[in-house]
C-alpha positions as CSV (number, residue, x, y, z in Angstrom):
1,X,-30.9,-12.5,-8.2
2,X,-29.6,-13.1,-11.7
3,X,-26.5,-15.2,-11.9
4,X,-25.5,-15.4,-15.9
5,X,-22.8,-13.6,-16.8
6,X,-23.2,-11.7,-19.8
7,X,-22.1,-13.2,-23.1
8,X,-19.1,-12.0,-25.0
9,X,-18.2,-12.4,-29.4
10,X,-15.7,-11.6,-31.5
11,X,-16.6,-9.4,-34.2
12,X,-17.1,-10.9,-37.4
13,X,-14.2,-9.5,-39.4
14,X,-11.5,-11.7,-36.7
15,X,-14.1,-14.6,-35.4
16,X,-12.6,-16.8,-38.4
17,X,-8.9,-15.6,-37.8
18,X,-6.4,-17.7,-37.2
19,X,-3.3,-16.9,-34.7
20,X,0.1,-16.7,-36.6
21,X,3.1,-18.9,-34.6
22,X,5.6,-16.8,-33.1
23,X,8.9,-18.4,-31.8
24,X,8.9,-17.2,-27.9
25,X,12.2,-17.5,-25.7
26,X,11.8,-17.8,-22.2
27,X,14.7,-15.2,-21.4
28,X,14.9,-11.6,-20.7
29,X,15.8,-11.1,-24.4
30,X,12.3,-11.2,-26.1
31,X,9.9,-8.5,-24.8
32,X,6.2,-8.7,-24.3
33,X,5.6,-5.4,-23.5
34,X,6.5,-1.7,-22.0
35,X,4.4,-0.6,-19.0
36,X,4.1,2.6,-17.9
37,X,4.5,4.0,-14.4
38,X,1.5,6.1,-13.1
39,X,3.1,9.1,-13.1
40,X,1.7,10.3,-9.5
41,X,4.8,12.7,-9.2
42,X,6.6,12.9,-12.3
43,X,6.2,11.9,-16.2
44,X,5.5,8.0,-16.4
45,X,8.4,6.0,-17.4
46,X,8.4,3.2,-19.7
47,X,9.3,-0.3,-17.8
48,X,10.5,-3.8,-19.8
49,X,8.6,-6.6,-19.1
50,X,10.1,-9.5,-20.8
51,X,8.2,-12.5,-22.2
52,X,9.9,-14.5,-19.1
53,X,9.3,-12.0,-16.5
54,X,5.6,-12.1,-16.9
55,X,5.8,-16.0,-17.3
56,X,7.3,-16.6,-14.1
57,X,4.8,-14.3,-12.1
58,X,1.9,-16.1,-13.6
59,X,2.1,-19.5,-11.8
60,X,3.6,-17.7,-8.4
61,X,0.8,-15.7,-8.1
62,X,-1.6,-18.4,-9.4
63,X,0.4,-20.9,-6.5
64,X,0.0,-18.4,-3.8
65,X,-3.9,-18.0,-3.7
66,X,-4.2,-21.8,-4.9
67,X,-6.0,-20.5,-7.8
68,X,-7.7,-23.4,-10.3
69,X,-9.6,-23.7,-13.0
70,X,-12.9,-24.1,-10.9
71,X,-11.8,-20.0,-10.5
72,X,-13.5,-17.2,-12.0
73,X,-10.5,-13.9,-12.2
74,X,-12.5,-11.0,-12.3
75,X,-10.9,-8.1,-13.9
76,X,-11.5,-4.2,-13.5
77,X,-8.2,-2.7,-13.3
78,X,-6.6,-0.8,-17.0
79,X,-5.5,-3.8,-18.5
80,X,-2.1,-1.5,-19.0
81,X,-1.5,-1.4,-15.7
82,X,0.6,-3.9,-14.1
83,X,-1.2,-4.7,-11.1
84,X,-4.0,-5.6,-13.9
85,X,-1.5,-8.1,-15.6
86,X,0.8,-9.8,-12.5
87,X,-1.7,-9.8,-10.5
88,X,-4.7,-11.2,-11.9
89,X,-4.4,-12.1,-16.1
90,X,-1.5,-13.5,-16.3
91,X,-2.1,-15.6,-12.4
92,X,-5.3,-16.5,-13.8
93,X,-3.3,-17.9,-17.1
94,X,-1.1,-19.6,-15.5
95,X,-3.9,-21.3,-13.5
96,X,-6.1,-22.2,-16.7
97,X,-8.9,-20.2,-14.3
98,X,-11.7,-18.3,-16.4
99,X,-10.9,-14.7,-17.2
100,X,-13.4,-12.1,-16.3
101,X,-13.3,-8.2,-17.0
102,X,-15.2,-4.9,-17.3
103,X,-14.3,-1.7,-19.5
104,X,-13.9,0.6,-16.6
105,X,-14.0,0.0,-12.4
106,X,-16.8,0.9,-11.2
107,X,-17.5,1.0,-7.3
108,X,-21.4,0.3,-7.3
109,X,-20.8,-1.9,-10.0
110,X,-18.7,-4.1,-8.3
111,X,-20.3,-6.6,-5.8
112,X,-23.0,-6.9,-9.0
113,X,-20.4,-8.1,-11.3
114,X,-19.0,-10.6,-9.0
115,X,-22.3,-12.6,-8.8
116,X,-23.0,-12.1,-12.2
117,X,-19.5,-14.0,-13.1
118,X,-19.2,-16.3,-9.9
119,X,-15.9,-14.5,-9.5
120,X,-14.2,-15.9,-6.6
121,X,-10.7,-13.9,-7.0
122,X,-10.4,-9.9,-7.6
123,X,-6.9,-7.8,-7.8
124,X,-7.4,-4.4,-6.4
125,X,-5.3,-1.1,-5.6
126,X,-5.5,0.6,-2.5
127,X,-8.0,3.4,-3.4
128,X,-10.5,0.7,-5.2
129,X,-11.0,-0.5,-1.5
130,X,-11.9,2.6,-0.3
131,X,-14.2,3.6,-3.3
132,X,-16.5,0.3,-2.7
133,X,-16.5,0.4,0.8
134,X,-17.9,4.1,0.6
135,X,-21.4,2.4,-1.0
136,X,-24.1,2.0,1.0
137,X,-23.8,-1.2,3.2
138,X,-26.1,-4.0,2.7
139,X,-27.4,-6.9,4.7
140,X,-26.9,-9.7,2.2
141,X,-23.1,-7.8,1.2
142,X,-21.7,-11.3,2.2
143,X,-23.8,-13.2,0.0
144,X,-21.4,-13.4,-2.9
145,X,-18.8,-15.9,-4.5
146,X,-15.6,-14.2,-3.5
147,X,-13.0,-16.2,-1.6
148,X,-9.7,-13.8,-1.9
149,X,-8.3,-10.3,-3.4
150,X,-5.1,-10.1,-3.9
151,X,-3.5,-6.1,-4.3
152,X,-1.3,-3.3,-2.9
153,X,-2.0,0.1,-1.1
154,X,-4.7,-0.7,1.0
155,X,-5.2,0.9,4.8
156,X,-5.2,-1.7,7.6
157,X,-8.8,-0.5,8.2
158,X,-10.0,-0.9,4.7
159,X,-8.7,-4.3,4.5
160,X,-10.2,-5.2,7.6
161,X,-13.8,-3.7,7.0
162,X,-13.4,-5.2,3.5
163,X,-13.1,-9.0,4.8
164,X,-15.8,-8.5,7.2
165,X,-18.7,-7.2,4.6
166,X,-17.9,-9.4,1.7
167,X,-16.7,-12.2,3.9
168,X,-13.5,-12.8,1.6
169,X,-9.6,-13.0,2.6
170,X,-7.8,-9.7,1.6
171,X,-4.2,-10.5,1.2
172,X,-2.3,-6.8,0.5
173,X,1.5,-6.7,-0.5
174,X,3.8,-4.1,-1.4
175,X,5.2,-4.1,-4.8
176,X,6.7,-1.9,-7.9
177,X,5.7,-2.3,-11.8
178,X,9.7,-2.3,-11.8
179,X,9.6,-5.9,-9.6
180,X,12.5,-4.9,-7.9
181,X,11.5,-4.7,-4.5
182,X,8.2,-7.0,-2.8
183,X,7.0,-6.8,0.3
184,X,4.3,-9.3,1.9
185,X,2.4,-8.8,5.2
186,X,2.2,-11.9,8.0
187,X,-0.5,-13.2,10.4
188,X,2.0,-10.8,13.0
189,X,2.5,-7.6,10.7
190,X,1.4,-4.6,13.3
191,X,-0.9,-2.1,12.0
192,X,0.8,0.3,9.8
193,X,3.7,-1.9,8.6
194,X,3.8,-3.5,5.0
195,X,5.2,-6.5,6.6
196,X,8.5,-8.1,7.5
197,X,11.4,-6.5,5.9
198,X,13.1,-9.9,5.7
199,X,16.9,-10.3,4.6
200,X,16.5,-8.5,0.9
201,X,15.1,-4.8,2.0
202,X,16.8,-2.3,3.9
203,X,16.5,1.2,4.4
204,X,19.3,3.6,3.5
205,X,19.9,7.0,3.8
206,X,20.3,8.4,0.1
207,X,23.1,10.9,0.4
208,X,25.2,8.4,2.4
209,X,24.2,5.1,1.8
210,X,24.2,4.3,5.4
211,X,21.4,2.3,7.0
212,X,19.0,4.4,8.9
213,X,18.9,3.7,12.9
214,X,15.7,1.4,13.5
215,X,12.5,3.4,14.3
216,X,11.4,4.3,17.8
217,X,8.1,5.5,19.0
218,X,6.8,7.0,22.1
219,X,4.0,5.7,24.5
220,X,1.5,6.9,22.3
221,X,2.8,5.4,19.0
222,X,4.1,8.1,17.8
223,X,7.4,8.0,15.2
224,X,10.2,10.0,17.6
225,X,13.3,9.8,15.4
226,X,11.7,10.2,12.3
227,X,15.1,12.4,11.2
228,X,16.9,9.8,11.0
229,X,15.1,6.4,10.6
230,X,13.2,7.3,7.2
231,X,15.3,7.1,4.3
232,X,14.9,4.9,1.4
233,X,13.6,1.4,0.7
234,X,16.5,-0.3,-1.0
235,X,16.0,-4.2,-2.3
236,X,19.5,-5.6,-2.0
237,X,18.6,-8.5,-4.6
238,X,15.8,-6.1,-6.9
239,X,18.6,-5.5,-9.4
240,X,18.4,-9.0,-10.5
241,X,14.7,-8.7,-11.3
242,X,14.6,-5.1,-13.1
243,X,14.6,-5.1,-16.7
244,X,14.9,-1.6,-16.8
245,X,13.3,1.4,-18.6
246,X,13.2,1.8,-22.5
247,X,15.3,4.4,-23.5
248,X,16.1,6.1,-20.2
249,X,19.4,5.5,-19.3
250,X,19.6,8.1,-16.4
251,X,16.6,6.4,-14.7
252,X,18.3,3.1,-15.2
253,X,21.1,5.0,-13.6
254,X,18.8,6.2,-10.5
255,X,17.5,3.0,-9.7
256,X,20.5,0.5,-9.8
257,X,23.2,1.6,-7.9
258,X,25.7,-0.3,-6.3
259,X,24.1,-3.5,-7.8
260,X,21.0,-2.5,-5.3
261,X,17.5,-1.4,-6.0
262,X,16.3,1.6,-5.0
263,X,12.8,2.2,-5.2
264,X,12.2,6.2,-4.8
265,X,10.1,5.1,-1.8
266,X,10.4,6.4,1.5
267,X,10.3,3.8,4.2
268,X,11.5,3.1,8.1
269,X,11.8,-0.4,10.0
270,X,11.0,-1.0,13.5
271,X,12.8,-2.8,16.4
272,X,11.2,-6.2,15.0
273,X,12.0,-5.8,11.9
274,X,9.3,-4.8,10.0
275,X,9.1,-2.5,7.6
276,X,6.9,1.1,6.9
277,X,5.8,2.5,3.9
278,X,6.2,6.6,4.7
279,X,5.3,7.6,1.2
280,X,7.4,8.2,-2.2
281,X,10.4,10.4,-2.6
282,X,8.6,13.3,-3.0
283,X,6.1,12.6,0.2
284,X,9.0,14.4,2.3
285,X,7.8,17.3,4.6
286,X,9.7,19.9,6.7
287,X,7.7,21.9,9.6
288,X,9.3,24.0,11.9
289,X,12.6,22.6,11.3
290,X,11.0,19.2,11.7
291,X,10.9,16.2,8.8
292,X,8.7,13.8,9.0
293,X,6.5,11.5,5.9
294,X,3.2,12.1,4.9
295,X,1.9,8.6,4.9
296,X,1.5,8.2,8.5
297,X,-0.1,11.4,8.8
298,X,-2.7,10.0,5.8
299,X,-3.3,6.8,7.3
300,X,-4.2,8.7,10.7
301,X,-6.8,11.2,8.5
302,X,-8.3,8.2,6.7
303,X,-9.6,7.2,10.3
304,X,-12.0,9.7,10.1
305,X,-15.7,8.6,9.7
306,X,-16.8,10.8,6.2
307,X,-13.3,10.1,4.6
308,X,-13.2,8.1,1.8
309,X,-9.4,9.4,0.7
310,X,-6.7,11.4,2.3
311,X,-4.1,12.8,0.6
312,X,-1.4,14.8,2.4
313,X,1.6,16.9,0.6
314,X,3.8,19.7,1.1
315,X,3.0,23.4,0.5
316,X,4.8,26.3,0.5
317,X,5.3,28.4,4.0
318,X,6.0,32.2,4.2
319,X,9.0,32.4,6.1
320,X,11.0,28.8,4.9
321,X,10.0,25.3,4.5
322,X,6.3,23.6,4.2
323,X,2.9,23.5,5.8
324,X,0.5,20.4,5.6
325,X,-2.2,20.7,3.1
326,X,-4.7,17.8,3.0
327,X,-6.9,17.2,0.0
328,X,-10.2,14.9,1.6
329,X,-12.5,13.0,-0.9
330,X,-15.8,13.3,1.6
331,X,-18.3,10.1,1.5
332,X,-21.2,10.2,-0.5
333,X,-24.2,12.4,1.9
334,X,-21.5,13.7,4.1
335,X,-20.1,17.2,4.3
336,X,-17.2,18.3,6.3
337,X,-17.7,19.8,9.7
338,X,-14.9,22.1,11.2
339,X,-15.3,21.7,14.8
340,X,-15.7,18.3,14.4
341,X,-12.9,17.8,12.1
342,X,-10.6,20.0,15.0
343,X,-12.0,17.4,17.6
344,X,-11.0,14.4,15.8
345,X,-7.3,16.0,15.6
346,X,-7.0,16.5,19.2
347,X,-8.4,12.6,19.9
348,X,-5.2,11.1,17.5
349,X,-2.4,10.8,20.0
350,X,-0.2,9.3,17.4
351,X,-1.0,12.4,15.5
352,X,2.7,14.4,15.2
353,X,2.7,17.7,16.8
354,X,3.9,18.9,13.5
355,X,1.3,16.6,11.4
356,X,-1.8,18.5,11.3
357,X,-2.6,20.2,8.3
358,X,-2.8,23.9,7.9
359,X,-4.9,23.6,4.6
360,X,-7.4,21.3,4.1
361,X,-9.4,21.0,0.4
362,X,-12.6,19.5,0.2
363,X,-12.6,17.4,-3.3
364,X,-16.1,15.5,-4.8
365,X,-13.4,13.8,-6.2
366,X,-9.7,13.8,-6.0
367,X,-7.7,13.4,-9.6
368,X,-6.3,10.3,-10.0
369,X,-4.8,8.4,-12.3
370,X,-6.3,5.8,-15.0
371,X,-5.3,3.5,-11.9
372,X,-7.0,5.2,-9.0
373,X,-3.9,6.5,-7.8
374,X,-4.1,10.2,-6.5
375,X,-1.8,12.8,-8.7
376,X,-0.5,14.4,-5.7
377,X,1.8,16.6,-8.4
378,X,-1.4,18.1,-9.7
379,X,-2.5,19.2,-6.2
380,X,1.0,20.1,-5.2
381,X,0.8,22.3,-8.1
382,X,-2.4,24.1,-7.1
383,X,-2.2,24.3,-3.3
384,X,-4.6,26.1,-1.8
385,X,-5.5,28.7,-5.1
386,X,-8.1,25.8,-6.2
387,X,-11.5,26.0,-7.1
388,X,-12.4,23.2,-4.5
389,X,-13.2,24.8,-1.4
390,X,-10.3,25.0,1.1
391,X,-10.6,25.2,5.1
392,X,-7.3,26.5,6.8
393,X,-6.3,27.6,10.2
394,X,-4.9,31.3,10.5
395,X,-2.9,30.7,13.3
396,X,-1.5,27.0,14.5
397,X,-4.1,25.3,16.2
398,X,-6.6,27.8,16.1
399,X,-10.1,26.8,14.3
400,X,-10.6,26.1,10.8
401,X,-12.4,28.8,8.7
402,X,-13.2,28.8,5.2
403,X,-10.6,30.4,2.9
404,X,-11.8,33.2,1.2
405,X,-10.7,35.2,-1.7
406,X,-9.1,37.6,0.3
407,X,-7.4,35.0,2.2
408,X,-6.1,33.9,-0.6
409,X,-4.4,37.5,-1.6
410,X,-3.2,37.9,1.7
411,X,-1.3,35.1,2.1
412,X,0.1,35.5,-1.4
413,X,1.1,39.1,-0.4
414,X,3.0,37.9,2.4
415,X,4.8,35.7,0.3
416,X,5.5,38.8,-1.9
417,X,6.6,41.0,1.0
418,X,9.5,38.4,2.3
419,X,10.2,37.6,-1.4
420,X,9.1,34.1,-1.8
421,X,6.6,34.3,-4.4
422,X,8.8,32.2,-6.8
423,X,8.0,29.0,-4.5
424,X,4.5,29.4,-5.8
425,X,4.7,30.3,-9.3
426,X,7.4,27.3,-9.4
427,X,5.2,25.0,-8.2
């Protein structure tokens, strides 16, 4: 097994040049640079990130994972993303630790191109997991240099099977490009939870501004009172660490209010006190007169043995309100089984009696941003009149079937007959 790294040069014209000296202030007053949300639901917006923002992340990151300059920072997130830049660059600065990086991420490239650079540190985002875990498994998977990955979004269960076959600490936080709100799980963080909601984050209801009622759950795990205990995540001291958006006063507007930050994430908090992701402001379903989030309902369909990724939105219904459509990205060599899929459903007792989906598409690959996050706006906006094959259930809890064209007129016919068809052409 080959161990050099490849070699690197600057091209001729700028191998010479030399670096002109800028005067840098420490403050929020000089900028670095604008970074752009993903735009998973809506355009991107452009965030500030001051010259003293991004120097003040380095060394806390770099302090957290005791990172050194014996450490090799490998790199294969868009360098314009700021997981990319808090996470592992500027850390890896801030440590004096050597820098390493590929053009694009690559899942079978990965493992390869941390024993090529030694790389004991990685930054991930939650899908990244998911896409490396879904290669074929290998006995000597362990045998590599890696000592921690630092990153947000990952399931409980990738996290887990990800320490076990590269035999590497995973340490997964939640976090905003904006900075205003961080959350960081503990040795005692149940499954599901982000971590401890601690004295900063709260969750509020949005048209009142009241806290939300502590979550409760049923024998079987089960969210009973998700009505009222999902609202959303609110940093009481974020406001001090957002910069802001360039030239968008109304999202400036949206976000600070009441000297608070509020994230546009839905969230709950148990009895202990820690706290939930349950998806972003638009992951807000209603079923049968019933609201409920769609990130428990994805972390539950992620369990499944072909699943790679899960992503669960809202769709029209006929009469009023939503159905669940799921969009599945399948492993590589597996194919999606009805009856088995059905059986799986009936085995998840924390499964919502309202959570399982109507629709469900079968993706080779979901669309997802230059980030690997899934653009859940582009599948809202196709629902089930895709050219990816779509399994549904006629009637609730009845088997799946294959949709079929004329499936696909009937159901908008119905929405014709009880004059609804704007909801589709509007979304």
């Amino acid at each position: 097994m080959s161990t050099a790294p490849p070699t690197w040069s600057c091209s001729p014209p700028h191998a010479a040049a030399s670096l002109d000296e800028v005067d840098v202030h420490p403050g929020k007053d000089d900028l670095f640079l604008l970074i752009f949300t993903s735009g998973t639901s809506a355009a991107p917006k452009a965030v500030i990130c001051s010259q003293g923002r991004l120097a003040m992340i380095g060394p806390i990151v770099a302090q957290m994972f005791g990172l050194t300059a014996d450490d090799v920072c490998y790199e294969a997130m868009p360098m314009f993303h700021s997981n990319a830049l808090m996470a592992c660059w500027c850390p890896a600065i801030a440590a004096g630790a050597t820098f390493a990086m590929r053009r694009k991420f690559s899942a079978s490239g990965f493992l390869a191109d941390v024993r090529a650079y030694g790389a004991t540190y990685f930054n991930y985002v939650g899908k990244t997991l998911s896409y490396v875990l879904a290669t074929p498994e290998l006995p000597d998977d362990a045998d590599n240099t890696l000592v921690r990955g630092f990153g947000n979004e990952g399931s409980r269960v990738d996290l887990e099977d990800f320490s076990r076959r590269f035999a590497c600490t995973i340490t997964d936080a939640y976090g905003s490009t904006e900075g205003g709100a961080v959350v960081s799980a503990t040795d005692d963080t149940p499954p599901g939870a982000l971590g401890p909601a601690g004295a900063g984050n709260i969750v509020l209801d949005p048209a009142t501004g009241d806290e939300c009622p502590r979550a409760r759950f049923d024998e079987a795990g089960r969210l009973v009172n998700a009505d009222e205990a999902i609202g959303e995540m609110v940093s009481k001291f974020g406001g001090a660490m957002f910069e802001g958006y360039w030239d968008n006063d109304e999202a400036n507007r949206e976000r600070l209010r009441d000297g608070m930050y509020w994230t546009g994430d839905l969230a709950y908090v148990d009895e202990a006190g820690f706290i939930y992701f349950a998806g972003r402001s638009y992951d807000w379903l209603r079923v049968d007169g019933e609201n409920f989030a769609a990130a428990p309902v994805e972390r539950i369909l992620s369990r499944y043995e072909s699943v790679t990724l899960a992503a669960v939105y809202a769709v029209p219904d006929a009469l009023v309100g939503d159905q669940v459509m799921a969009a599945l990205e399948l492993k590589p060599g597996t194919g999606f089984d009805p009856e088995d899929f059905s059986a799986f459903l009936a085995k998840q007792t924390d499964l919502g009696t309202k959570w399982s989906p109507r629709y469900v598409r079968i993706s080779q690959r979901l669309p997802v941003t230059e980030s690997n996050k899934v653009l859940k706006r582009s599948l809202r906006s196709e629902f089930w009149e895709c050219t990816d094959p779509v399994w549904w259930r006629p009637k609730k809890d009845g088997p799946y079937r294959l949709l079929s064209d004329g499936d696909t007129a009937a159901i908008r016919a119905e929405f014709v007959g009880r004059g609804r068809e704007a909801v589709l052409d509007a979304s």
